[in-house]
KOLNU-354532 format. One record per residue (C-alpha): x, z, y. Coordinates in Angstrom, 2 decimals, m for minus. Layout:
BEGIN
- X:Z:Y $
...
***
This chain:
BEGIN
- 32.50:m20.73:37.92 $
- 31.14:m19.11:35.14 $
- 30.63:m15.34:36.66 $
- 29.45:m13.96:32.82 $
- 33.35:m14.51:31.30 $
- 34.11:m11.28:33.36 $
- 32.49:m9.50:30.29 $
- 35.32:m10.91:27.85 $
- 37.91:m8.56:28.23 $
- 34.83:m5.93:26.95 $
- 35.22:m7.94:23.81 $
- 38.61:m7.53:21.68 $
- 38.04:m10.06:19.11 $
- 37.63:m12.28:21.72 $
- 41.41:m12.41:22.00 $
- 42.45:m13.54:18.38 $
- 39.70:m16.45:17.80 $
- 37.02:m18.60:18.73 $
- 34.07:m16.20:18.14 $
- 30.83:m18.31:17.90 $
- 29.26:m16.25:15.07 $
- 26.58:m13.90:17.24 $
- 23.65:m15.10:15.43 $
- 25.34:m13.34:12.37 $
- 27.40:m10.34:13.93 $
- 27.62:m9.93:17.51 $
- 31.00:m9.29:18.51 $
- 31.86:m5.34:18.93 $
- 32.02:m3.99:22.57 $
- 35.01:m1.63:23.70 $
- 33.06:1.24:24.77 $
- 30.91:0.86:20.98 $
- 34.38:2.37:19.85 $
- 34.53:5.48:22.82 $
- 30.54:6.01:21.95 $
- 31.84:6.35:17.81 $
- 34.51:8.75:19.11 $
- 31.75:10.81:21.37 $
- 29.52:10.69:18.01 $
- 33.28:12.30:16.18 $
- 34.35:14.72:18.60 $
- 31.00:16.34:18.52 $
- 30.90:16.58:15.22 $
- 34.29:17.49:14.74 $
- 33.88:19.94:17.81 $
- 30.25:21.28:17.91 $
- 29.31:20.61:14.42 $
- 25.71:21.45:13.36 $
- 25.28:22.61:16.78 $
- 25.65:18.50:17.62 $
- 21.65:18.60:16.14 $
- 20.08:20.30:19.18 $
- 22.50:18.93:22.02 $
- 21.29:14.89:21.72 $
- 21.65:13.92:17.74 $
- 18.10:14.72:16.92 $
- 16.30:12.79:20.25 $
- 19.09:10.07:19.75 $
- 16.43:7.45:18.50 $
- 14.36:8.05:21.22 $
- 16.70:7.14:23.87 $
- 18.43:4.71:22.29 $
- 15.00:2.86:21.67 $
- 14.08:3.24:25.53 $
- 17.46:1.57:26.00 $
- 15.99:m1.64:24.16 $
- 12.83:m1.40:25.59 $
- 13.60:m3.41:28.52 $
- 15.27:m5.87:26.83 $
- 11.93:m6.31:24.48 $
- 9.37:m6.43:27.46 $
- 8.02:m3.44:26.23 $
- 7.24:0.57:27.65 $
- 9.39:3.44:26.79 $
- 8.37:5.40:23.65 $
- 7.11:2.76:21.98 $
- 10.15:2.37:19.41 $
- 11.67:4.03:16.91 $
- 14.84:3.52:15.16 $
- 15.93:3.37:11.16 $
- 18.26:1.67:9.17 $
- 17.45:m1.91:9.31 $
- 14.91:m4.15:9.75 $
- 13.10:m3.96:5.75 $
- 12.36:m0.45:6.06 $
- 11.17:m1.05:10.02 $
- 8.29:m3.58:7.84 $
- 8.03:m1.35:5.04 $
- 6.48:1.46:7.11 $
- 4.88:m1.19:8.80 $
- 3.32:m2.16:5.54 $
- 2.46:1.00:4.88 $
- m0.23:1.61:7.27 $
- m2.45:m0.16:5.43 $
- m4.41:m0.36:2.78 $
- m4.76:m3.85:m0.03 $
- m7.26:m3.19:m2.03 $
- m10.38:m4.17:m0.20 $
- m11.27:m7.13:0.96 $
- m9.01:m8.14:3.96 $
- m5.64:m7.83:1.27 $
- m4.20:m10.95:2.68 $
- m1.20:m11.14:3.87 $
- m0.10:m14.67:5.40 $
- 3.88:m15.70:5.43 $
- 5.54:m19.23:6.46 $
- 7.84:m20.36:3.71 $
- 11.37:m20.51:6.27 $
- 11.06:m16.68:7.05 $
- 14.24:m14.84:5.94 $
- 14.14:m13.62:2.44 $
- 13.67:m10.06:3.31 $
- 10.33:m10.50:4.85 $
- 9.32:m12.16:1.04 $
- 10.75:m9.36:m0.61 $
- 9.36:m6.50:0.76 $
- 5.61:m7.86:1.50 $
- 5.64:m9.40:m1.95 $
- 6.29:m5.50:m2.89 $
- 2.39:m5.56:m1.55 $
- 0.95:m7.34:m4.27 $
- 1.27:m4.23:m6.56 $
- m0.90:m2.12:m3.94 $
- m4.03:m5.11:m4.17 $
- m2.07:m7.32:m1.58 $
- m2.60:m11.07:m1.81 $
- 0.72:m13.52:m0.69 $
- m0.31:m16.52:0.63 $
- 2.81:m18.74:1.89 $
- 2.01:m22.18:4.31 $
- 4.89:m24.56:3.46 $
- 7.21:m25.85:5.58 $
- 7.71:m30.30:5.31 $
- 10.98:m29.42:6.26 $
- 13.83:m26.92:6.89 $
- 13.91:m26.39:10.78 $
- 10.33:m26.07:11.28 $
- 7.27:m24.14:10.51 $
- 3.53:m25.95:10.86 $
- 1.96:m23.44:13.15 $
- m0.92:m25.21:13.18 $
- m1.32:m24.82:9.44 $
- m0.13:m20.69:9.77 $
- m3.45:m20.59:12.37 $
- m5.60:m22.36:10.05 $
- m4.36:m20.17:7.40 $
- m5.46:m16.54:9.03 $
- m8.76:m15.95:8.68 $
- m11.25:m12.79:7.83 $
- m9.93:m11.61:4.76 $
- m6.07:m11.52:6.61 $
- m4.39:m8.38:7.19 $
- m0.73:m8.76:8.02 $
- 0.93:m12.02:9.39 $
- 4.50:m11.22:9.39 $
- 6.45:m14.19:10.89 $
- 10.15:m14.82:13.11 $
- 10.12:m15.38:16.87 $
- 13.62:m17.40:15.81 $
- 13.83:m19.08:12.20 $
- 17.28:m17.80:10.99 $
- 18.23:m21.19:9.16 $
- 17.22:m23.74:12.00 $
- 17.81:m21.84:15.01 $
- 14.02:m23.14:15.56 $
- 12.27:m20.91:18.19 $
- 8.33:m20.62:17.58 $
- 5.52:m20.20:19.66 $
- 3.61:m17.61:18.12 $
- 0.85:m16.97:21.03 $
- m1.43:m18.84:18.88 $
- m1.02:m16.78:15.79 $
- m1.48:m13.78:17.76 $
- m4.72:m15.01:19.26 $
- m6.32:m16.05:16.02 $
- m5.08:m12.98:13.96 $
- m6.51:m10.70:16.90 $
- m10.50:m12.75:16.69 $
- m10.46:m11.91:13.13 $
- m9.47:m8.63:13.13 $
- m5.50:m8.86:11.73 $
- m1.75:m7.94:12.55 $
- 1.28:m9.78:13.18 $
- 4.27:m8.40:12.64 $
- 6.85:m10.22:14.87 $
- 10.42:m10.18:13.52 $
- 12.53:m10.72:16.67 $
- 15.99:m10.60:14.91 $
- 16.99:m13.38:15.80 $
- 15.54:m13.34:19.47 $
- 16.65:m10.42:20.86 $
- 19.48:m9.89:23.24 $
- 19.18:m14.03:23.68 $
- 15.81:m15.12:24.43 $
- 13.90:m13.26:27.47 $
- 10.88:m11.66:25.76 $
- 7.72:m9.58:26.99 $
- 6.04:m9.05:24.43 $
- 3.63:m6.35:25.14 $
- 2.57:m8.96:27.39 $
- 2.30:m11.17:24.61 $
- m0.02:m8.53:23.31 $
- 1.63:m8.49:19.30 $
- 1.09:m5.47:17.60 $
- 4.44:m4.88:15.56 $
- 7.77:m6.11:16.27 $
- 10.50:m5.80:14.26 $
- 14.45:m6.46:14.29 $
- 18.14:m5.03:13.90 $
- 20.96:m4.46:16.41 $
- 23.57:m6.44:14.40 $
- 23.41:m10.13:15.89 $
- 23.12:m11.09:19.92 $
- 22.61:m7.35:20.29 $
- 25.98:m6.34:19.96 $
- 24.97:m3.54:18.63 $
- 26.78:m3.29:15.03 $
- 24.77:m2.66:11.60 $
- 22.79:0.56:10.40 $
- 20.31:0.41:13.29 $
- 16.87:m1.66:13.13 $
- 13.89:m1.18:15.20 $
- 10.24:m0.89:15.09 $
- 7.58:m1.21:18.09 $
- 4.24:m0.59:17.68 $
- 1.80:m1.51:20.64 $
- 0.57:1.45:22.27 $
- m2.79:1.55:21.90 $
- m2.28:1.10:18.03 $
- 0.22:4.32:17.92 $
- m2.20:6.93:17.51 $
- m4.54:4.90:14.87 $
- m2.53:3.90:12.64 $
- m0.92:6.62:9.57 $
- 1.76:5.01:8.21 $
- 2.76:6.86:4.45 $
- 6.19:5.53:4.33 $
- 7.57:8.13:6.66 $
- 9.81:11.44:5.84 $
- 10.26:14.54:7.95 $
- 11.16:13.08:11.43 $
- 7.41:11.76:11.65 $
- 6.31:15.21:11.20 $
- 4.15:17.05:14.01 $
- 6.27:19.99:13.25 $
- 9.69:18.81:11.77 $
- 11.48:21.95:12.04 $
- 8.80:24.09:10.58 $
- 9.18:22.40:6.62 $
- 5.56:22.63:5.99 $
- 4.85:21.15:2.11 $
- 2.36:18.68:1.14 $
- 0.60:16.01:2.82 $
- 2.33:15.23:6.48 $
- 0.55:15.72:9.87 $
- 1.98:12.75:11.81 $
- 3.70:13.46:14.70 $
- 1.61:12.29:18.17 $
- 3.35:9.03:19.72 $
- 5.80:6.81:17.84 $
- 7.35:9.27:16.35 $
- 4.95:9.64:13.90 $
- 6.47:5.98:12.21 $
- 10.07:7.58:12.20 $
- 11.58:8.08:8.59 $
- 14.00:10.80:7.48 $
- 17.13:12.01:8.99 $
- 18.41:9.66:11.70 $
- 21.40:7.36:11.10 $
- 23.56:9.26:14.32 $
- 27.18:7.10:14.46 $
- 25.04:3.84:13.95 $
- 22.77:4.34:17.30 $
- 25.98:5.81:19.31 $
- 27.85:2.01:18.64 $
- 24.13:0.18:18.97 $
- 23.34:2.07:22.48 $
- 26.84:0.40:23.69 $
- 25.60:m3.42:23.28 $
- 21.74:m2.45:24.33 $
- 23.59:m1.40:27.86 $
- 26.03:m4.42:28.13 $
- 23.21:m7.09:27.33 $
- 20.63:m5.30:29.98 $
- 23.26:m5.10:32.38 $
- 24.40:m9.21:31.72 $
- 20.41:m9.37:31.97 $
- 18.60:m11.60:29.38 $
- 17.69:m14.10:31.70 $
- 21.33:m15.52:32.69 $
- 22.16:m14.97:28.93 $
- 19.43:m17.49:28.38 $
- 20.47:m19.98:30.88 $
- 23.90:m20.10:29.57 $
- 22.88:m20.34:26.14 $
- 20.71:m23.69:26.56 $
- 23.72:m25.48:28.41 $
- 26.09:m24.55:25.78 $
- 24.06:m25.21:23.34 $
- 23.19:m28.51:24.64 $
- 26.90:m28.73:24.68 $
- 27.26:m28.34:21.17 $
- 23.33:m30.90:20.29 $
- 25.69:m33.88:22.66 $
- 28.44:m33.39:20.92 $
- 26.45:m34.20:17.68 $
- 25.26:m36.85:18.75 $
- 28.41:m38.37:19.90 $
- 29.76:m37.52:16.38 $
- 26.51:m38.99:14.68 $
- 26.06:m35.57:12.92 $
- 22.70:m34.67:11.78 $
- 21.26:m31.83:14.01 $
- 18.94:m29.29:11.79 $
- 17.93:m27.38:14.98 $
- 15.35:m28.59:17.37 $
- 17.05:m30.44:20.51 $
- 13.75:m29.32:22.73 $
- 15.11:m26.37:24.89 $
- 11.89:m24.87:24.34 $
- 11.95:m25.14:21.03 $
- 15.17:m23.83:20.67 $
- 16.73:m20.22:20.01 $
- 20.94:m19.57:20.76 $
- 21.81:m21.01:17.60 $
- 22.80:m24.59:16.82 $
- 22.87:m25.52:13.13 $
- 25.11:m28.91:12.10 $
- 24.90:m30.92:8.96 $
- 28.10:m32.55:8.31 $
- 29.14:m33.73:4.71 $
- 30.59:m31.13:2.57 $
- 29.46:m28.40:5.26 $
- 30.58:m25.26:3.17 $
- 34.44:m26.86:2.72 $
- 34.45:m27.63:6.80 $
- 32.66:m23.93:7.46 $
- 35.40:m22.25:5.33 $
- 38.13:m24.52:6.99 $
- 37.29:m23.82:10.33 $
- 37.30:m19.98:9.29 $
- 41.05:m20.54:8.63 $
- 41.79:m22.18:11.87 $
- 40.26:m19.12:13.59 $
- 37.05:m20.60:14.55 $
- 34.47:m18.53:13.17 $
- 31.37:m19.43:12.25 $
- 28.97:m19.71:8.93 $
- 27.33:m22.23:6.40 $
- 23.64:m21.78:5.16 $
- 22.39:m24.01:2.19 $
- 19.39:m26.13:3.18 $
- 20.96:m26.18:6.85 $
- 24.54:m26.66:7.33 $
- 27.00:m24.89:9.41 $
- 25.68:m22.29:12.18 $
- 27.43:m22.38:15.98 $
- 26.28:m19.59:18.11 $
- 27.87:m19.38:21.74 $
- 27.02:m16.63:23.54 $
- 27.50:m14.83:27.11 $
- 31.47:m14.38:26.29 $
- 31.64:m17.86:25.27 $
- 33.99:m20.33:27.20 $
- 33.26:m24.50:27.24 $
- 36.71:m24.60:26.43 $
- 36.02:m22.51:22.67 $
- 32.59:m25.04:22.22 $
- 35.10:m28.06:23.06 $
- 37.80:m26.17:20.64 $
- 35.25:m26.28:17.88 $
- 33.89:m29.56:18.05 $
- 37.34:m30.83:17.96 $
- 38.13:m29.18:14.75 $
- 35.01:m30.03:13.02 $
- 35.79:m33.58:13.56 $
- 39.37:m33.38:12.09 $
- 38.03:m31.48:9.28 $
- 34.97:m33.37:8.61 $
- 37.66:m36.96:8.77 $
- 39.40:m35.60:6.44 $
- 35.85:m34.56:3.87 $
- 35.13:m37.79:4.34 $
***
């Protein structure tokens, strides 16, 4: 028996389809929808009042709420709109035009990461990218060699979004830490699936979004910042909530709030951490752990059935190595991803990686079998 399936009837779309799309969007809990009508009636009912009776210190609780789940202490996250601004007040706390300007990146990160630390290389910032041989993983080895004196930032994924591959990044940390750099950790793609402590893992930025395994719906990312590096660091990409005096509208140059809320932006996104606080609860009450469990028998579920099928598997079959996604390359992928779509099986297509399955805690063998069958109908008839 399979005691996690109690939480499907928390899950309405669960009803109409075969949801194995949670590496993309997490399906929506029922009590995200009472927390949005809370977030409504208070604003229909108390209106500005809502303010200074939980909207403004709504970050900080809903941040402790994902602390757990992280490995990490309480105040030690703040909330914003998505993951790129989480990195671009990350980025902001330092400086590129001295001599450690280098900021190292692996070639499979999602684009975002490029895009906003190539933004860098107007401040002094020099991009240096260690190829990848292939698509589902990144040479770590080559990433280490890669970091040295001149390094500030290494941004890189705990989970690489197109493979699925999960990375061990203790190595990085340890070599960016003897020459005096930062990793950024984007756990995206980790969170709410793979068990993580990771001020125990000692990195000094993590970033990441509720939208996937979280459950947590879009329009709330997340930043931690170790604790020792809170009070050190000055981040300028920061607006009035990282004030030391918010409500008192001084002008000019900002005096940084003490704590993490000194790396909060401007006005915080209220309905969007209401439905995100809903999934944080749900996946800390499932409990990471059995989530993970599950996850690496399903998945294995869905690497057999490969095998059996002779499809080519673009996601390590090492359950080590391995995040909650499984990523299939059959021919004309993008036809048999839209196909299934239409038969109610939902799922997603990447170029460079072929379709994505993602079972999670809600997920029955029965959907995983359901899928597989499809696919090989569909993919007969491709061929």
């Amino acid at each position: 028996m399979d005691s996690l399936l109690s939480w499907r009837a928390e899950f309405p779309i669960l009803e109409t389809c075969t949801y194995l799309v949670s590496h993309s969007l997490g399906a929506m809990p029922r009590r995200a929808r009472r927390y949005l009508e809370t977030f409504a009636d208070q604003w229909d009912h108390r209106g500005v009042r809502a303010w200074h009776e939980g909207w403004w210190e709504i970050g900080a609780v809903t941040g402790n709420l994902l602390a757990p789940i992280l490995g990490v202490r309480p105040q030690s996250i703040t909330m914003h709109q998505n993951a790129t601004v989480a990195q671009a007040i990350v980025a902001s706390c330092f400086s590129f035009n001295r001599r450690r300007r280098k900021i190292v990146l692996q070639d499979l990160d999602f684009p975002t990461n490029h895009y906003l630390f190539e933004g860098c290389r107007r401040y002094g910032a020099e991009i240096v990218y260690v190829p990848s041989q292939d698509f589902v993983r990144a040479p770590i080895d080559q990433l280490v060699d890669a970091i040295d004196e001149d390094t500030a930032l290494v941004p890189i994924s705990l989970v690489l979004f197109r493979s699925g591959c999960l990375q061990d990044v203790r190595f990085v940390i340890e070599k960016a830490h003897r020459v005096g750099a930062r990793v950024v950790l984007d756990v995206y793609q980790a969170a709410g699936t793979v068990p993580m402590h990771l001020e125990q893992l000692g990195v000094d930025f993590a970033v990441g979004g509720s939208v996937k395994w979280l459950c947590g719906g879009p329009g709330a990312g997340y930043l931690y910042v170790r604790p020792d590096l809170i009070n050190e660091l000055r981040p300028s990409a920061v607006g009035w909530a990282g004030h030391a005096s918010p409500f008192g509208f001084e002008t000019g140059e900002i005096r940084h709030a003490a704590g993490v809320e000194r790396f909060q932006s401007g006005t915080p996104n209220v309905p969007a951490l209401y439905s995100a606080r809903a999934g944080y609860e749900i996946v800390a009450e499932v409990g990471v752990p059995a989530i993970r469990e599950k996850s690496l028998r399903q998945t294995r579920r869905l690497i057999d059935a490969a095998a059996r099928h002779g499809w080519r598997l673009n996601t390590p079959p090492a359950d080590d190595e391995r995040g909650g996604t499984v990523v299939l390359d059959v021919p004309n992928g993008a036809g048999v991803a839209a196909a299934l779509l239409k038969a109610h099986v939902i799922v997603d297509h990447r170029p460079n990686a072929g379709i994505r399955l993602a079972p999670h805690f809600y997920t029955t063998d029965a959907e995983i079998d359901k899928a597989i069958q499809t696919m090989e109908t569909l993919v007969g008839v491709a061929g």
